[in-house]
N, C-alpha and C positions, 0 to 999 in steps of 0.2 A: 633244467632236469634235476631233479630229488638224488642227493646222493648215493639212495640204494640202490639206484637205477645204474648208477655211472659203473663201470669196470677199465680199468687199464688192465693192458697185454702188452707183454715184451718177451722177445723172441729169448730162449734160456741161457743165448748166449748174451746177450744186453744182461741180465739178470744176474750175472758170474763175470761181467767185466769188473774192472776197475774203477772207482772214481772217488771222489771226496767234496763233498757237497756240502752248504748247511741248510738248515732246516729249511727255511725260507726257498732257495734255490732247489733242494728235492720236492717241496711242495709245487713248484714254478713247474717242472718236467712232468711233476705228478697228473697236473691239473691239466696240461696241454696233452699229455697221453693219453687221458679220457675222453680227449675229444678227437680221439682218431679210429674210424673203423679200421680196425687192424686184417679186418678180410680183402677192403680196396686196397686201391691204387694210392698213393700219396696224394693231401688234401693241401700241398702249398702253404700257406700262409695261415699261422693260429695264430687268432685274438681272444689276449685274454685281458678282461676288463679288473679295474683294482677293486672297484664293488664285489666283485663277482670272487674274485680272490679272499677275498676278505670273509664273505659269507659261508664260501666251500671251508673255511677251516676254520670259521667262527673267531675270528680276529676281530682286535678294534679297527676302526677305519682308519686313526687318526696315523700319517705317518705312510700308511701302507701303498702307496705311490712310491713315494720314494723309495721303499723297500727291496716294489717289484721292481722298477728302474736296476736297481744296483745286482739285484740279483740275475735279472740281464746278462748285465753286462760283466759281473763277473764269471757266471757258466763260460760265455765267450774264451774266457783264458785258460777254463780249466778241462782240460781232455779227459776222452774215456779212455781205459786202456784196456787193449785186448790182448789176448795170449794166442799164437797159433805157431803150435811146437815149437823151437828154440825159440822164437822170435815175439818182440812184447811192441803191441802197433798202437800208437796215441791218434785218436779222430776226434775231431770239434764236434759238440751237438749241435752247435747251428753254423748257416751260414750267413744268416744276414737277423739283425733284429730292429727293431723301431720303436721309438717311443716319443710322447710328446714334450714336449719344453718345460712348457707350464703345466702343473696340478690344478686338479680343479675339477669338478663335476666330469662323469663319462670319462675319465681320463682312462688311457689302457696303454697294454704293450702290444707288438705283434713280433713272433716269431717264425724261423722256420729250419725246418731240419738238414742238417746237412743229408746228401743224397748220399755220402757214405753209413750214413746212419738210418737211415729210412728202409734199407731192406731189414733192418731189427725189429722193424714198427708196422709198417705195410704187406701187407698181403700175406699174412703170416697163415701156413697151412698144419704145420707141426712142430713139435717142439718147443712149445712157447709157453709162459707162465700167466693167468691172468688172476687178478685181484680183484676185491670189491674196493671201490673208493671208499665206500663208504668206514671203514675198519679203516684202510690205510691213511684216509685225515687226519685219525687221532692221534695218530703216532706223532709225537714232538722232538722226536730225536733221530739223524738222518740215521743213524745205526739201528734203530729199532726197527724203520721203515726196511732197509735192508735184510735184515735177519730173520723179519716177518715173511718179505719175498721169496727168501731165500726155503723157507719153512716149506710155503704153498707149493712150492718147484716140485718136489718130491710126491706131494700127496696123491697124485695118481699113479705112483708108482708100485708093481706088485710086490714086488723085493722088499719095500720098505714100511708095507702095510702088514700086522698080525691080525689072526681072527676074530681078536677084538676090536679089529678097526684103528687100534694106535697105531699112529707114524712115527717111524723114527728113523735120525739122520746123524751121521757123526760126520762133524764138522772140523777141519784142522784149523788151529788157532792161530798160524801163519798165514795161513789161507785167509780165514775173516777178517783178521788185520790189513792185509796187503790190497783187497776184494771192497773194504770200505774206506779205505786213503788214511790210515793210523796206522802202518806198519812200523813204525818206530817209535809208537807210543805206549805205555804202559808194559814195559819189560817185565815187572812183575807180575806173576799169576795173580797175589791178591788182589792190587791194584787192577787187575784188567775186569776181573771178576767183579769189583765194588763198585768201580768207574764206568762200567760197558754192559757187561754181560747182565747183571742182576739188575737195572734198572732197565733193559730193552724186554726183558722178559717179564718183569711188573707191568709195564706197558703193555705189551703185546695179550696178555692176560688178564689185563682189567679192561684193554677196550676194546677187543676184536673177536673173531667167531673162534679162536681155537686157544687153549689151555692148554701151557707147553710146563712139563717139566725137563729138567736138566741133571745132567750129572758128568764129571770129571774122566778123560781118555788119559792112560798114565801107558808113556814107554818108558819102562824101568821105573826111577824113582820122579822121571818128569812130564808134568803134565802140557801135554802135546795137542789135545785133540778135544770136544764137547761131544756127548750125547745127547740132542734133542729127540723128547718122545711129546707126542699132543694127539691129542682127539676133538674133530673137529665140532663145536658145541651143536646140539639140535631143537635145542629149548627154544620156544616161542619167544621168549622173550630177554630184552638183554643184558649181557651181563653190566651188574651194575659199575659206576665209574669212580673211581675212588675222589673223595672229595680234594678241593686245597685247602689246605690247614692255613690257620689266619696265624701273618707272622709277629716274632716274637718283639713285643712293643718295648722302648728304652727305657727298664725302667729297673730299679733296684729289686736287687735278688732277695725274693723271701714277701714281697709288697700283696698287695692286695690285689693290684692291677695283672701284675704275673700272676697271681691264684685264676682272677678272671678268664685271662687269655689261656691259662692249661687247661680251666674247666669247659670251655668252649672247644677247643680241641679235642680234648677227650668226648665230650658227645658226639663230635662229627666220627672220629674214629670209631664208636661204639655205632651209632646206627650204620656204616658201613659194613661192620663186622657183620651186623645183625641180617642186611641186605643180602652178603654174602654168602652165606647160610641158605637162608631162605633161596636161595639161588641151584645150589649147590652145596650140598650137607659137609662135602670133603674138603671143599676150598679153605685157605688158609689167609691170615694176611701175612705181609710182609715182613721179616723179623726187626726191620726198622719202625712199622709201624707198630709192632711189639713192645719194640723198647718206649716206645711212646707214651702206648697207653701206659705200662707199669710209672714212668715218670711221673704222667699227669696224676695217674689216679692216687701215687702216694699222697696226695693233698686232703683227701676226701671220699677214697673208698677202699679200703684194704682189700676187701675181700679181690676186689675187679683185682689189685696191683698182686694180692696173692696168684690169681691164676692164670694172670701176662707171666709175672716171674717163672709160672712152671712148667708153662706153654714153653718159654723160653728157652728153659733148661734142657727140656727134653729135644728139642727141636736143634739147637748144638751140639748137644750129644751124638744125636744121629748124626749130623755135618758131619765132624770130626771122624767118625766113623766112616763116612764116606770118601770123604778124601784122604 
């Protein structure tokens, strides 16, 4: 099946549990959720092949057996946690899993859900959240796939819809820590913000259907809380994907070979820009990839490094302003 066909559903309370997963082992639940009609009965026993893994998220092959194996069997160890008034309940996702010995051609795993977790997945009639696979693939970071979920949860809600059709959520920063398995990571506001926050929403903005902005919940002088607002994109066509920048080769600062590798990078970030536009007249990029172009372009084109710089300038300004 075509990934725009595929949708995972999970019930809203799956959705606002707990857990801490990595990339790999969210993609593993990801991929075995799409293969569940979430209107039946529970389907027993999912097979999922390392081919099949591999093509749904556009991975190398090489390796990816054993990947799935370990992601297996680490899910195995790690519970979901649920909240139900005072009381906080750990359940295993599976109860039983399989794999084969040996690697090699048609190799797979097969899974299955524990039956404490199966009313989250099965026969779900309301309250439940569904996604397109096809967005939530791209996501490479198990926090982004989260925050994106967490985003879609809301969207049919009337409270959190204006007449322009923007949604918006305030999110407590206790809350999304403890909700993604880092609750005791990144104490710092900046650090959570540069480390978390601002790269699941570059993600979630350059490669799935809705365009979220953000901004800072402050009690007193501390900030406590996110406001997510986004509009769900309706454009035929998609938004484009920010390139990967080729990396920076060993070589002496100031060389020829580093002139090569910035001017290389600097076209990739300029036809993106370009793409972006064309896309969406108001879209912006990244102030990282900002600072980028002004870097590369001091090599060989002023004018471009003049107007990163002042793009720049303005665009901290108003930061500062905000928070």
């Amino acid at each position: 099946m075509d990934n725009r066909e595929m949708t995972v559903v999970q019930s809203n309370e799956l959705v606002e549990a707990a857990y801490a997963l990595t990339v790999d082992e969210m993609r593993l639940i990801l991929l075995a959720s799409s293969k569940i009609d979430s209107r039946k009965a529970k389907v027993g026993k999912i097979t999922i092949f390392a081919h099949e893994f591999a093509e749904k998220f556009g991975l190398p092959k090489k390796h990816i057996y054993d990947n799935l194996k370990k992601s297996v069997s680490q899910i195995m160890r790690k519970p979901i946690v649920f909240f139900e008034n005072s009381e906080r309940i750990e359940r295993a996702w599976f109860i039983e899993n399989r794999y084969q010995v040996n690697s090699g051609d048609g190799t797979y795993v097969t899974i299955q859900f524990s039956p404490l977790i199966e009313p989250y997945l099965f026969e779900l009639k309301d309250k439940f959240t569904s996604i397109n696979f096809e967005y939530a693939s791209k996501l490479n970071s198990p926090f982004s796939f989260r925050l994106y979920q967490w985003l879609i949860k809301v969207k049919n809600l009337k409270n959190n819809r204006n007449k322009s059709d923007v949604i918006s959520v305030v999110l407590d920063i206790s809350w999304m820590k403890e909700r993604s398995g880092n609750a005791n990571s990144y104490p710092q506001w900046r650090d959570y913000k540069d480390r978390v926050i601002a790269p699941a929403i570059e993600q979630i903005n350059s490669k799935t259907d809705i365009s979220v902005i953000w901004e800072p919940v402050k009690k007193g002088r501390a900030i406590h809380a996110i406001k997510f607002s986004y509009v769900v994109e309706a454009t035929a066509f998609a938004k484009p994907i920010r390139p990967r920048l080729y990396r920076r080769p060993k070589v002496v600062k100031g060389s020829h070979e580093e002139g090569s590798w910035m001017r290389k990078n600097l076209f990739l970030l300029l036809s993106y820009q370009e793409e972006l536009k064309i896309y969406d007249a108001s879209a912006k990029l990244d102030i990282k990839d900002l600072e980028r172009i002004a870097e590369y372009s001091s090599i060989c084109d002023r004018a471009i490094q003049k107007n990163a710089l002042k793009e720049l300038a303005e665009r901290r300004s108003k930061k500062t302003k905000t928070v």
